[in-house]
PADO-767845 format. One record per atom (N, C-alpha, C): residue number from 0; residue in three letters; atom name; x, y, z. Coordinates in steps of 0.2 Angstrom, whole numbers, plus 5000, padded with zeros to 4 digits. Last residue first. Layout:
N
PT   resi   resn   name      u      v      w
PT    NUM    ALA     CA      X      Y      Z
...
***
This chain:
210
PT   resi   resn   name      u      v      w
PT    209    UNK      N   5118   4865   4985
PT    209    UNK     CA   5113   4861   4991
PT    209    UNK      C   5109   4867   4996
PT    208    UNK      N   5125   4872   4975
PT    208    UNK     CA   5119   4874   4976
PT    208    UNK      C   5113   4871   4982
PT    207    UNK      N   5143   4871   4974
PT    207    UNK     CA   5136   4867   4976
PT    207    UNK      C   5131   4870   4976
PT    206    UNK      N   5153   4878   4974
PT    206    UNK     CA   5154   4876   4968
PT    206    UNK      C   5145   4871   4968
PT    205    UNK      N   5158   4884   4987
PT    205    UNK     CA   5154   4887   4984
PT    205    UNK      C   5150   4884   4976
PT    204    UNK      N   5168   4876   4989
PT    204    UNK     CA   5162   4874   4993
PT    204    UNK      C   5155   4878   4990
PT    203    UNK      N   5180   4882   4982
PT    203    UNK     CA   5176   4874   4980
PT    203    UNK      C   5170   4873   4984
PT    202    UNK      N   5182   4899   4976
PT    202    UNK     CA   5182   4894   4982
PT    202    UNK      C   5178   4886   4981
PT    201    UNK      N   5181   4907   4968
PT    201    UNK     CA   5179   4902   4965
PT    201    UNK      C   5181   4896   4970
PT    200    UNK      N   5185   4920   4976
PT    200    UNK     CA   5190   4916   4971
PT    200    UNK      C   5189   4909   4969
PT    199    UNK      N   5174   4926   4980
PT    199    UNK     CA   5176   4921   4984
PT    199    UNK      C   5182   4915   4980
PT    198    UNK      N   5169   4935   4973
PT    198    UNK     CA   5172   4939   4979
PT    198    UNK      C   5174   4933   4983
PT    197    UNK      N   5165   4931   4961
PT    197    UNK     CA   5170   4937   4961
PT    197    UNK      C   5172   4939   4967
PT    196    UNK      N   5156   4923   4964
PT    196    UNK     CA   5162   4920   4962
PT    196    UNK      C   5168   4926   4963
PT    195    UNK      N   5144   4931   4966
PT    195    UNK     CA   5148   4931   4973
PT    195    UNK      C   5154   4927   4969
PT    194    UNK      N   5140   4931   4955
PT    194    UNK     CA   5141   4936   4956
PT    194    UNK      C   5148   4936   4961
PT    193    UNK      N   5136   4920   4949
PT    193    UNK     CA   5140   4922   4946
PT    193    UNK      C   5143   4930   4948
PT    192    UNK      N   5127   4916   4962
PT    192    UNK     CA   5132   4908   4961
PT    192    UNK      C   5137   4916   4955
PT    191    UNK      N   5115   4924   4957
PT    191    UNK     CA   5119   4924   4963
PT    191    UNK      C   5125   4922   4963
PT    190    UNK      N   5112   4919   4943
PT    190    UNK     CA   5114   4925   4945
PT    190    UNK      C   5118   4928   4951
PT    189    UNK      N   5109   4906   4947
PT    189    UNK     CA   5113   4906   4944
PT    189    UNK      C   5117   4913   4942
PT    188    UNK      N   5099   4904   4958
PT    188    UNK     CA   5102   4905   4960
PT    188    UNK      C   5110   4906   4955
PT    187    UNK      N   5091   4922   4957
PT    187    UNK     CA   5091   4917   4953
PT    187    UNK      C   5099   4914   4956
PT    186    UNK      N   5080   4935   4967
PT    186    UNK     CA   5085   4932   4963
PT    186    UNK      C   5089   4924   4962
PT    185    UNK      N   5073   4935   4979
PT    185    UNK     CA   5071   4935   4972
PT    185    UNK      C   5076   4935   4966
PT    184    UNK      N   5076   4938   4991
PT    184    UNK     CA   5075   4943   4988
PT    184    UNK      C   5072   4942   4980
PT    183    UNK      N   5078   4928   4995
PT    183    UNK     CA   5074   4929   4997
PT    183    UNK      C   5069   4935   4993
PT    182    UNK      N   5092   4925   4988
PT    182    UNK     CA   5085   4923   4985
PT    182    UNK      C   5079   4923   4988
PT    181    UNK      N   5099   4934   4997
PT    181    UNK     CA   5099   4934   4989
PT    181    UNK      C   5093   4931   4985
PT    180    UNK      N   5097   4925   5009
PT    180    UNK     CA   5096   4930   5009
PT    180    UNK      C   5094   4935   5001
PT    179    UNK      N   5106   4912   5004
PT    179    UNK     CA   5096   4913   5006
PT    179    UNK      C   5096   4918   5006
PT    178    UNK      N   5118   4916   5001
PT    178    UNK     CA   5116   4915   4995
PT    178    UNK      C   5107   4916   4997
PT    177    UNK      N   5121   4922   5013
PT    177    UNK     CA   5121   4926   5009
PT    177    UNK      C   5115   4922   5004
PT    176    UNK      N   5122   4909   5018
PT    176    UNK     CA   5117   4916   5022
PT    176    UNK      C   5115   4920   5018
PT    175    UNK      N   5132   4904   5013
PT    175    UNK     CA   5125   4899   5013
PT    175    UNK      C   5121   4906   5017
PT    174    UNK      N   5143   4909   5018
PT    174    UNK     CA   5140   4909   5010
PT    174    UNK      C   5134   4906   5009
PT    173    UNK      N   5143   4907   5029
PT    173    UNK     CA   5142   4916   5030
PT    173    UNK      C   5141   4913   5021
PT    172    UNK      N   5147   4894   5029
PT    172    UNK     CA   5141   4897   5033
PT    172    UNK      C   5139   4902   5030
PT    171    UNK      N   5162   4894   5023
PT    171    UNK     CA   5153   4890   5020
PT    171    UNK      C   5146   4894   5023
PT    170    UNK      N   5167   4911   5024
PT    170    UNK     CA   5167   4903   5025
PT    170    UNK      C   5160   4900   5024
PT    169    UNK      N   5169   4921   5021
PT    169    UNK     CA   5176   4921   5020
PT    169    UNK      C   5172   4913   5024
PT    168    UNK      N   5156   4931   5018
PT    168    UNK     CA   5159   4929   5013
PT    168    UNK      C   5165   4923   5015
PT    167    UNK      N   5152   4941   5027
PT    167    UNK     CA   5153   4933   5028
PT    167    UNK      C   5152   4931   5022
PT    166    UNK      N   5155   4954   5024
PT    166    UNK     CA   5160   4952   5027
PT    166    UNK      C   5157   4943   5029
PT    165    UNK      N   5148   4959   5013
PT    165    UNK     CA   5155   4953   5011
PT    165    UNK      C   5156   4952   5016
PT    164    UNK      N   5134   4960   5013
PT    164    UNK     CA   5135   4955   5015
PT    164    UNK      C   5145   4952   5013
PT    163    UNK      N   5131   4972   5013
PT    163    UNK     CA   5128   4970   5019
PT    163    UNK      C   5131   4965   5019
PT    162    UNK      N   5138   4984   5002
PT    162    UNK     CA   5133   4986   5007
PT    162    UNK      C   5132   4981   5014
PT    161    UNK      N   5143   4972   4993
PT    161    UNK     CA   5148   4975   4995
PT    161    UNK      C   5143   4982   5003
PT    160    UNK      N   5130   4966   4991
PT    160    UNK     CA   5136   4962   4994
PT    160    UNK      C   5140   4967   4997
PT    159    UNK      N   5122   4976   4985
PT    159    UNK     CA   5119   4972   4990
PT    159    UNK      C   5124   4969   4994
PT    158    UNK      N   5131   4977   4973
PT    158    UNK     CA   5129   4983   4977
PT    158    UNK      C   5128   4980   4986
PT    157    UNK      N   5129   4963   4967
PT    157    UNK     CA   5135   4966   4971
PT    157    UNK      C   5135   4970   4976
PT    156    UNK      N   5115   4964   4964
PT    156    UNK     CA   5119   4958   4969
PT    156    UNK      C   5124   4962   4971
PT    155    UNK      N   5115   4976   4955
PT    155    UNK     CA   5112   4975   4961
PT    155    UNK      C   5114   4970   4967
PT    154    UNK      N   5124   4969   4943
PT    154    UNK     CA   5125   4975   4948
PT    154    UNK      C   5120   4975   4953
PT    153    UNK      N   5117   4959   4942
PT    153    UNK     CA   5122   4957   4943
PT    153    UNK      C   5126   4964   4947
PT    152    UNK      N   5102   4961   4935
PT    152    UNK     CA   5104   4958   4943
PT    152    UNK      C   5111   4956   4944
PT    151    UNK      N   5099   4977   4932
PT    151    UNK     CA   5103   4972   4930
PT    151    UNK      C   5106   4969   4937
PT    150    UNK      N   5084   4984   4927
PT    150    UNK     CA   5086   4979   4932
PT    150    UNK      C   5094   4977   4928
PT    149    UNK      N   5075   4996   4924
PT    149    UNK     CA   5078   4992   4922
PT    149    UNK      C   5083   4990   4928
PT    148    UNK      N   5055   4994   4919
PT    148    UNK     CA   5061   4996   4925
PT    148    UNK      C   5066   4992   4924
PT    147    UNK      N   5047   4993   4912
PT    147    UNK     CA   5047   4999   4910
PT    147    UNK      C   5055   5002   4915
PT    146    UNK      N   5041   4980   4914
PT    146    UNK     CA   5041   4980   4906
PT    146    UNK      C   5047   4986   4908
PT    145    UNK      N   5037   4981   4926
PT    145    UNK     CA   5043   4979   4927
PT    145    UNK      C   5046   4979   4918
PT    144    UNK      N   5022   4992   4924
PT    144    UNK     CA   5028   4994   4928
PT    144    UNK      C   5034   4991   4926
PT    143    UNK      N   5017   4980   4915
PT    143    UNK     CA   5017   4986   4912
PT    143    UNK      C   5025   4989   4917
PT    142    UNK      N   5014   4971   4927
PT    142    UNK     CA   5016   4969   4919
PT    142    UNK      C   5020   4977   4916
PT    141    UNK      N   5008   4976   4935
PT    141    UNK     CA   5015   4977   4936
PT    141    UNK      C   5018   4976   4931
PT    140    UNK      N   4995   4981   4929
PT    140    UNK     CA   4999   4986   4932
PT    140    UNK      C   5007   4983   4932
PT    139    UNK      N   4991   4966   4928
PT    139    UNK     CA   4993   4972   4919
PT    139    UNK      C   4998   4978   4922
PT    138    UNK      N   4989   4961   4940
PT    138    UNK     CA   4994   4957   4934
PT    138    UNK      C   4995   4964   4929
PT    137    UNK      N   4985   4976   4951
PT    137    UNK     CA   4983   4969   4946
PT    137    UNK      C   4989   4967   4943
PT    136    UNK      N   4991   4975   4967
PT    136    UNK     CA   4992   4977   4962
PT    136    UNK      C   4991   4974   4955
PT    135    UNK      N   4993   4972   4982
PT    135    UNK     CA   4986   4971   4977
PT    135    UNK      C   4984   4972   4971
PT    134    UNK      N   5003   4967   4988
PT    134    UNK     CA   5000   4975   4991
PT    134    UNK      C   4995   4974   4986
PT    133    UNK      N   5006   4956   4982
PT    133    UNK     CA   5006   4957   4992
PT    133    UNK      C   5002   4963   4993
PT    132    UNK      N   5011   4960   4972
PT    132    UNK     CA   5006   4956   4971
PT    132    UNK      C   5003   4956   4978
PT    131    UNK      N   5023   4970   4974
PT    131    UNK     CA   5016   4974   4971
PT    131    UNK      C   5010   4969   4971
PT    130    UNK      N   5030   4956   4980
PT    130    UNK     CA   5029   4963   4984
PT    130    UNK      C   5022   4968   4981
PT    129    UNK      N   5033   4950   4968
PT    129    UNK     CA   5029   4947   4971
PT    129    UNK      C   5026   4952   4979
PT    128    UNK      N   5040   4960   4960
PT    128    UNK     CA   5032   4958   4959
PT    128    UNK      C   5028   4954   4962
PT    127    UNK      N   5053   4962   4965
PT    127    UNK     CA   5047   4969   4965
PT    127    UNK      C   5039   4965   4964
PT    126    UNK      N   5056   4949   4966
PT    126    UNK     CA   5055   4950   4971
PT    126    UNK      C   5051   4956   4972
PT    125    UNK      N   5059   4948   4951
PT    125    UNK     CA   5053   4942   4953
PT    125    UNK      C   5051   4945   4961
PT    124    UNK      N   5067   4961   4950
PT    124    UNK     CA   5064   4960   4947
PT    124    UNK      C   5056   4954   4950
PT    123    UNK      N   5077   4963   4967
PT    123    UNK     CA   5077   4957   4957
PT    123    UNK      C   5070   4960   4959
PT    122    UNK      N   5079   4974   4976
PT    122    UNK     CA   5076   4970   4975
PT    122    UNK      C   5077   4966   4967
PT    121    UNK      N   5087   4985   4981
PT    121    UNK     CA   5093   4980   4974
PT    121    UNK      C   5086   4976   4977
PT    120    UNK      N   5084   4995   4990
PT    120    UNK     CA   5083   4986   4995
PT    120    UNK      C   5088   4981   4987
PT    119    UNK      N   5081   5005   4986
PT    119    UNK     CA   5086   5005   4994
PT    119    UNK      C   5087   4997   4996
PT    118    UNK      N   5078   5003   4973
PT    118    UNK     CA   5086   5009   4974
PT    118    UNK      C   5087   5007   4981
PT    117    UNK      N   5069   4993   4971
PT    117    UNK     CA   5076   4992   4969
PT    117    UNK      C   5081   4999   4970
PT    116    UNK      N   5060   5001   4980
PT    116    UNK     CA   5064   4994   4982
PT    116    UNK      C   5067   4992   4979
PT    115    UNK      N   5056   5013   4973
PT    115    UNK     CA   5061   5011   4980
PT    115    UNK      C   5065   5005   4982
PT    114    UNK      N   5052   5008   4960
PT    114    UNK     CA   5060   5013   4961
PT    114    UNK      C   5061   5011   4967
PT    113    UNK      N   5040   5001   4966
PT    113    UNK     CA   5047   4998   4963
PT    113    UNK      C   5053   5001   4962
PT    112    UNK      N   5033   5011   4971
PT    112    UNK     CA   5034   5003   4974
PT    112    UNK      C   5041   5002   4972
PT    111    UNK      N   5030   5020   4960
PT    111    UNK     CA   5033   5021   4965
PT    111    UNK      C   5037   5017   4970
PT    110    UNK      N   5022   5010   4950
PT    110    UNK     CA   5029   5012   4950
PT    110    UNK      C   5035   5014   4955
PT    109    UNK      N   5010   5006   4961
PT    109    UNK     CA   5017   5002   4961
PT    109    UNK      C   5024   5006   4957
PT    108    UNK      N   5008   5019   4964
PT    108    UNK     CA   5009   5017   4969
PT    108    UNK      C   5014   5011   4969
PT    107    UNK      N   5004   5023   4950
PT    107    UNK     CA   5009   5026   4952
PT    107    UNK      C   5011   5026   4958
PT    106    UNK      N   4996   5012   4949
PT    106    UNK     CA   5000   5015   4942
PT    106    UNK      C   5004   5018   4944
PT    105    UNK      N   4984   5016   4958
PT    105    UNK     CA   4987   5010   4958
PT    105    UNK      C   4995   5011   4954
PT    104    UNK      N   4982   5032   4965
PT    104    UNK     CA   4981   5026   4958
PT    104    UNK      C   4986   5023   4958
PT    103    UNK      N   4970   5041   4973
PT    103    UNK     CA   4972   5035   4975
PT    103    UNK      C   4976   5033   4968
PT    102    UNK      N   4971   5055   4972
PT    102    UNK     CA   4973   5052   4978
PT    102    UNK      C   4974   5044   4976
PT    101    UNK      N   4964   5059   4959
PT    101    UNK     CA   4967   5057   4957
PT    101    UNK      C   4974   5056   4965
PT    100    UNK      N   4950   5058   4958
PT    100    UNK     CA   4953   5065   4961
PT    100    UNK      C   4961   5065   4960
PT     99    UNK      N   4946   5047   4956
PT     99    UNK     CA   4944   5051   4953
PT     99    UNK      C   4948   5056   4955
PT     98    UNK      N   4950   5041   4970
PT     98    UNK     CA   4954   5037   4962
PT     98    UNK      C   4952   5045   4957
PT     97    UNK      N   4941   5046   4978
PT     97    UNK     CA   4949   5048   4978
PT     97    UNK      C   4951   5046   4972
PT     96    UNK      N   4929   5040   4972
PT     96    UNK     CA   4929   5047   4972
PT     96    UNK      C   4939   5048   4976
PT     95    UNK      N   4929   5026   4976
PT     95    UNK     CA   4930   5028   4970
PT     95    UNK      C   4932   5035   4968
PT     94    UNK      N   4934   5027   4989
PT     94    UNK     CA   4939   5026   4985
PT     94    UNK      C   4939   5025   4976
PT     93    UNK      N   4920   5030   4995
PT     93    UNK     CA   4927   5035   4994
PT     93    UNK      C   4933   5032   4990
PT     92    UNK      N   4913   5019   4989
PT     92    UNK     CA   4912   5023   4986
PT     92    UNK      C   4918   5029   4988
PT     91    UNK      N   4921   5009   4996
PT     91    UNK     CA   4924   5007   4990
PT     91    UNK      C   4919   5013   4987
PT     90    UNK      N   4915   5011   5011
PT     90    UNK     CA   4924   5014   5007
PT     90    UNK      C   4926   5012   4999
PT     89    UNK      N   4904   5009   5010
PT     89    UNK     CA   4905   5015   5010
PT     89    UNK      C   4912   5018   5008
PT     88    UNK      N   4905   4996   5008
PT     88    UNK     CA   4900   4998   5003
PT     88    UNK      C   4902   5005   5001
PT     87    UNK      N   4910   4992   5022
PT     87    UNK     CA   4913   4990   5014
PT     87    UNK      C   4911   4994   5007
PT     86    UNK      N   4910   5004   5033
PT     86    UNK     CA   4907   4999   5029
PT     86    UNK      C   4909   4998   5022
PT     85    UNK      N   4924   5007   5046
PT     85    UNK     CA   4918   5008   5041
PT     85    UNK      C   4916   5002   5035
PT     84    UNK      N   4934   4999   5054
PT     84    UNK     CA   4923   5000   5056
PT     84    UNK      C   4920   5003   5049
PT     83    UNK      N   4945   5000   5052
PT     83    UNK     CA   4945   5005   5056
PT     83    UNK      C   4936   5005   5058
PT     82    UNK      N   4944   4990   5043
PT     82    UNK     CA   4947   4987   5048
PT     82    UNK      C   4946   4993   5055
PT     81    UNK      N   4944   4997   5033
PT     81    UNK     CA   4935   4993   5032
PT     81    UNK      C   4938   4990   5041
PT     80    UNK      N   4954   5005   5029
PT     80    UNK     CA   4948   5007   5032
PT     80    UNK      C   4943   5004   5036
PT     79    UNK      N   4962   4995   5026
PT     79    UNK     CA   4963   5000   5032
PT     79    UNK      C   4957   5000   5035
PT     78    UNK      N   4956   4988   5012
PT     78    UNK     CA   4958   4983   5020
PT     78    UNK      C   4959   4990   5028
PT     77    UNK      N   4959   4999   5005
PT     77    UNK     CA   4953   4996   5008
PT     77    UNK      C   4953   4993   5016
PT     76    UNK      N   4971   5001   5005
PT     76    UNK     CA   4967   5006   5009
PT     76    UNK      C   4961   5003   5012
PT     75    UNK      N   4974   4991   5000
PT     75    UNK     CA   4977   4991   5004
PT     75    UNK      C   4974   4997   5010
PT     74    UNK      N   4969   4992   4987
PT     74    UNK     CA   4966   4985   4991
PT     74    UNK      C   4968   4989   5000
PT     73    UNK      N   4975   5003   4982
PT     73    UNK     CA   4966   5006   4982
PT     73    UNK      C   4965   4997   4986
PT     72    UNK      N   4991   5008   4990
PT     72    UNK     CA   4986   5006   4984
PT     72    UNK      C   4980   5005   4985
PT     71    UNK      N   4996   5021   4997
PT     71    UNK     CA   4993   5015   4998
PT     71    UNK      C   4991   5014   4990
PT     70    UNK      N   5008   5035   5003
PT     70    UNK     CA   5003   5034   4998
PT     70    UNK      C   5004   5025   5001
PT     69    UNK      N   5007   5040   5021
PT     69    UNK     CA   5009   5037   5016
PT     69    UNK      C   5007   5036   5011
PT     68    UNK      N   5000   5053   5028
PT     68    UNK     CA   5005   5048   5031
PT     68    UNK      C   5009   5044   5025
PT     67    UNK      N   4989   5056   5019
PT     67    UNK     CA   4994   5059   5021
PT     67    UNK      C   4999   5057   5025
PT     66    UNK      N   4982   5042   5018
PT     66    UNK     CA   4986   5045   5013
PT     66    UNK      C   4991   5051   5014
PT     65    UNK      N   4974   5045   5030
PT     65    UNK     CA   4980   5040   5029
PT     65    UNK      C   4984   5041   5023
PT     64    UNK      N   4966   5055   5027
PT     64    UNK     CA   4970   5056   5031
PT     64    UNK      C   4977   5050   5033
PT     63    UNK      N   4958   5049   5015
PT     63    UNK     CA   4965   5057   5016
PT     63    UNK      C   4968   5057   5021
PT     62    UNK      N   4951   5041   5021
PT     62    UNK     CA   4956   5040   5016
PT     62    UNK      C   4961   5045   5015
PT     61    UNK      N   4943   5049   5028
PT     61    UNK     CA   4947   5045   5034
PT     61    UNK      C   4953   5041   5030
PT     60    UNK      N   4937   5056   5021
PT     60    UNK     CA   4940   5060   5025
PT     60    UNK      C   4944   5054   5028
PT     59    UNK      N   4927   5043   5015
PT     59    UNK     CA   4933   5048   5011
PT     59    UNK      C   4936   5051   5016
PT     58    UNK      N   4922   5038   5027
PT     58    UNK     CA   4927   5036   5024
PT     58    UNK      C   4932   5039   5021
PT     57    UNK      N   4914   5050   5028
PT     57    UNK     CA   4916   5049   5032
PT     57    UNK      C   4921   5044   5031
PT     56    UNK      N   4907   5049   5014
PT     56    UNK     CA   4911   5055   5014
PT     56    UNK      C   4914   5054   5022
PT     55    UNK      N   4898   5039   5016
PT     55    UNK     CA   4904   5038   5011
PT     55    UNK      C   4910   5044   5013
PT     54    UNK      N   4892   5045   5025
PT     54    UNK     CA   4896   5037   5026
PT     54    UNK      C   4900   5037   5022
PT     53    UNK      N   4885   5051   5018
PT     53    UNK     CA   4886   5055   5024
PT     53    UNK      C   4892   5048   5027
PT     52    UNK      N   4878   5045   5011
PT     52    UNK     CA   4883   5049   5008
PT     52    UNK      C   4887   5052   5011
PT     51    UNK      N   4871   5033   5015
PT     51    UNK     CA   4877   5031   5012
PT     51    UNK      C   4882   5037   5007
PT     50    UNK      N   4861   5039   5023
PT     50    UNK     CA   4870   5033   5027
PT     50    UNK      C   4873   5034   5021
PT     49    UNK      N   4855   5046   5015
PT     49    UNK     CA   4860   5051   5022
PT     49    UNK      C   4864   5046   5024
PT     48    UNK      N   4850   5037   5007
PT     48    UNK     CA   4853   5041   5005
PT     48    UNK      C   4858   5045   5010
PT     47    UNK      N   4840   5031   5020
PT     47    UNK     CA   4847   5025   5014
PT     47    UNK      C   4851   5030   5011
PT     46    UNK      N   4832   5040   5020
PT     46    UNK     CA   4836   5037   5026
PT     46    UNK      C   4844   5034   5022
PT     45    UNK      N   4826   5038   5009
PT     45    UNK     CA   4827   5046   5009
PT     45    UNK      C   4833   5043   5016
PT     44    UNK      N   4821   5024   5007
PT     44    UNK     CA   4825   5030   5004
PT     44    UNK      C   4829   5036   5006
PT     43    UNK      N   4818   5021   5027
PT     43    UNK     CA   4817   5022   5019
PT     43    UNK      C   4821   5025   5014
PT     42    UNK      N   4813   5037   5038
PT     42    UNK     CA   4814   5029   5036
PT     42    UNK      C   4813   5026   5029
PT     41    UNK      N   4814   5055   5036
PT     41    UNK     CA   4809   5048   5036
PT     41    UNK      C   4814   5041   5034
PT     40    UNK      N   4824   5061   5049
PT     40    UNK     CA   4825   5059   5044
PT     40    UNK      C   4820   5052   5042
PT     39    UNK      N   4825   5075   5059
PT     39    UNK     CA   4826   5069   5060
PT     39    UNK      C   4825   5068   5050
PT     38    UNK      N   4832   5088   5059
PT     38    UNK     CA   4835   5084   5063
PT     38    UNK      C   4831   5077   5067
PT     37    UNK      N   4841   5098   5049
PT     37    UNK     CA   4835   5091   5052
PT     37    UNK      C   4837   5090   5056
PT     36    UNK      N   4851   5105   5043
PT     36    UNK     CA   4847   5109   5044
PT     36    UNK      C   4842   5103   5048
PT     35    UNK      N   4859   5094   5041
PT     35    UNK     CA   4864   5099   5045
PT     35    UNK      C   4856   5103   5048
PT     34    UNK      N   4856   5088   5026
PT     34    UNK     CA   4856   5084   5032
PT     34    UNK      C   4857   5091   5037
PT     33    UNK      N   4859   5094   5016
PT     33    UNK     CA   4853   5098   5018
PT     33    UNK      C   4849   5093   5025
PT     32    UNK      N   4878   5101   5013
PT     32    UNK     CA   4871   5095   5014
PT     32    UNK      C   4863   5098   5017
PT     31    UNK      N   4884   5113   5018
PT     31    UNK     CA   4883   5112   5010
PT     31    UNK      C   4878   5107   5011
PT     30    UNK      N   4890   5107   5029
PT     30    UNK     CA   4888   5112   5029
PT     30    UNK      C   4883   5116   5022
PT     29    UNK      N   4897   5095   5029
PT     29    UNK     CA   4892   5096   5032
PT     29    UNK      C   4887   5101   5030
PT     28    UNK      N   4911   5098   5021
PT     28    UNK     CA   4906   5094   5016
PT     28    UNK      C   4899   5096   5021
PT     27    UNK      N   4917   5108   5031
PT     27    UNK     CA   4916   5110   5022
PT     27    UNK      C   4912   5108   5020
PT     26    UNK      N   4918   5100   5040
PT     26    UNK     CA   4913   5107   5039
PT     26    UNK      C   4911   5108   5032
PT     25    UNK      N   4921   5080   5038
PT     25    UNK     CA   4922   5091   5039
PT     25    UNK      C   4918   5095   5037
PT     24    UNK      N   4913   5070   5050
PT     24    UNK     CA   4915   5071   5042
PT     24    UNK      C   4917   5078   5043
PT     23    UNK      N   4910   5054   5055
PT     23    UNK     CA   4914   5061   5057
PT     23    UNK      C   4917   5063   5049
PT     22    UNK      N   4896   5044   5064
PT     22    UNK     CA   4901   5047   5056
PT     22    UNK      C   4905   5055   5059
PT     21    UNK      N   4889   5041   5075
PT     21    UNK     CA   4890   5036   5067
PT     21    UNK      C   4894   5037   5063
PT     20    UNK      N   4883   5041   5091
PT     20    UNK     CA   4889   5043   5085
PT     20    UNK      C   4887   5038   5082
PT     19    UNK      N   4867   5039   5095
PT     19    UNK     CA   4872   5036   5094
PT     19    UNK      C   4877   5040   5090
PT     18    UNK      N   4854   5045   5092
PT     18    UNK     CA   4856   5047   5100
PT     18    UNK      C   4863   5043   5099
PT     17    UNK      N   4850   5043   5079
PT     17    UNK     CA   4847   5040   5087
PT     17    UNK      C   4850   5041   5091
PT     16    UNK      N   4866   5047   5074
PT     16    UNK     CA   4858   5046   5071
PT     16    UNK      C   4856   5040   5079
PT     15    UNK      N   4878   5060   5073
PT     15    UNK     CA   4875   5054   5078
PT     15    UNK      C   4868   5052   5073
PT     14    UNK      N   4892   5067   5068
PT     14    UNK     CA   4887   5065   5065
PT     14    UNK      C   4883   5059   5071
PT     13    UNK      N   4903   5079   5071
PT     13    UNK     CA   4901   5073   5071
PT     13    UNK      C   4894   5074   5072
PT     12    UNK      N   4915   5086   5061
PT     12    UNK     CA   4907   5087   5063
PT     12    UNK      C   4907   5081   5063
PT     11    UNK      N   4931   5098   5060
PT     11    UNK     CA   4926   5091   5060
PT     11    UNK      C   4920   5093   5065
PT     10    UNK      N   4939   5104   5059
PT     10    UNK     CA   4933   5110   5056
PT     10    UNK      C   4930   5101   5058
PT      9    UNK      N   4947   5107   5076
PT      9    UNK     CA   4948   5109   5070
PT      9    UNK      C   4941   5109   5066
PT      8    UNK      N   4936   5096   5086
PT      8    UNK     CA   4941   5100   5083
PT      8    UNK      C   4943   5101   5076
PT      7    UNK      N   4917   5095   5081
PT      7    UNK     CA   4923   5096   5087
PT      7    UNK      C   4930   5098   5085
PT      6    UNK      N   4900   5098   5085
PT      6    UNK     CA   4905   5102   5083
PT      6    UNK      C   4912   5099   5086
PT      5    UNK      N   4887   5087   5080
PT      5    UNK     CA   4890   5091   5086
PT      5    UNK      C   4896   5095   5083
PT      4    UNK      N   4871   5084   5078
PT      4    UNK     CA   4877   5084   5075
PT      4    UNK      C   4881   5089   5081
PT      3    UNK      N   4856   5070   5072
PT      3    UNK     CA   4861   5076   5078
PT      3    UNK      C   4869   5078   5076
PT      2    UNK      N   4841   5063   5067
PT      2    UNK     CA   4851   5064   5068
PT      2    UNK      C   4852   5072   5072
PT      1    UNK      N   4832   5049   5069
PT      1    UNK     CA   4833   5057   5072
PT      1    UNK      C   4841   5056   5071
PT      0    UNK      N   4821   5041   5059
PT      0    UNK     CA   4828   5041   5061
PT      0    UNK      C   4830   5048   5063
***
């Protein structure tokens, strides 16, 4: 197996094996490996070790770089990566090495997950966890997160009404939109029904759950 390596911007090396691109990884990690001085490579173990370190470390590079845009959970980057070409094998060994580094943790993607979406979105409680379950977060993490988050769905409804929805409050329609919209979000129709009474003087059309 013949490899070759080229220089491109900033400190990136790209990596070919048989006259083909394969991997792009940075100076820092190329220039420490004992691949960088060969330039070919026997077939076999010694081969299976340069793809899969030199591949994992091309993942790795390509997990920091999406995390600098955004934090992800460890399914979510998966699914990125593995979608950008690299190898299943290779991205679950960078994302063992970012967990270790402490780039990737589930623990403080969903906490984080759930301060946001109940502080900009008044998400309930069932709708934070069906969102962390969306993004791949085990049962114990959220278990744990919504044990630790306090919710009071009757101020969050309001917050949400008096922010997007009083102004169709004032006929059946605009209250049938409201109330789907509230339980898209995950709240109960019993909490909604107790909320909105206060902004609809216990109107009679709203007295239904159809």
């Amino acid at each position: 197996m013949k490899i070759s390596y080229s220089k491109g911007k900033q400190n990136k090396i790209h990596v070919s094996v048989d006259g083909e691109y394969r991997f792009t990884v940075d100076a820092e990690y190329w220039f420490l490996t004992p691949w960088y001085r060969l330039d070919e490579i026997k077939d076999g173990e010694e081969s299976e070790k340069f793809l899969n370190e030199v591949g994992s470390r091309y993942a790795f590079v390509s997990g920091l770089r999406l995390l600098s845009y955004a934090d992800n959970s460890r399914r979510d980057l998966f699914r990125k990566l593995t979608r950008k070409g690299h190898d299943p094998a290779y991205v679950n060994n960078a994302l063992d090495k970012l967990e270790e580094l402490g780039y990737v943790s589930d623990m403080r993607f969903a906490e984080n997950t759930a301060d946001r979406l109940l502080r900009t979105k008044h998400m309930s409680r069932s709708g934070i966890k069906s969102e962390l379950l969306r993004k791949g977060i085990g049962a114990e993490i959220i278990q744990d997160v919504l044990e630790r988050l306090e919710i009071d769905p009757a101020k969050e409804i309001e917050a949400l009404i008096e922010k997007k929805y009083y102004r169709y409050l004032t006929d059946e329609k605009g209250l049938r939109k409201t109330v789907a919209a509230l339980q898209r979000l995950g709240y109960s129709w019993s909490d909604i029904k107790s909320a909105i009474r206060k902004y609809t003087d216990g109107r009679e059309e709203f007295d239904s759950d159809d």
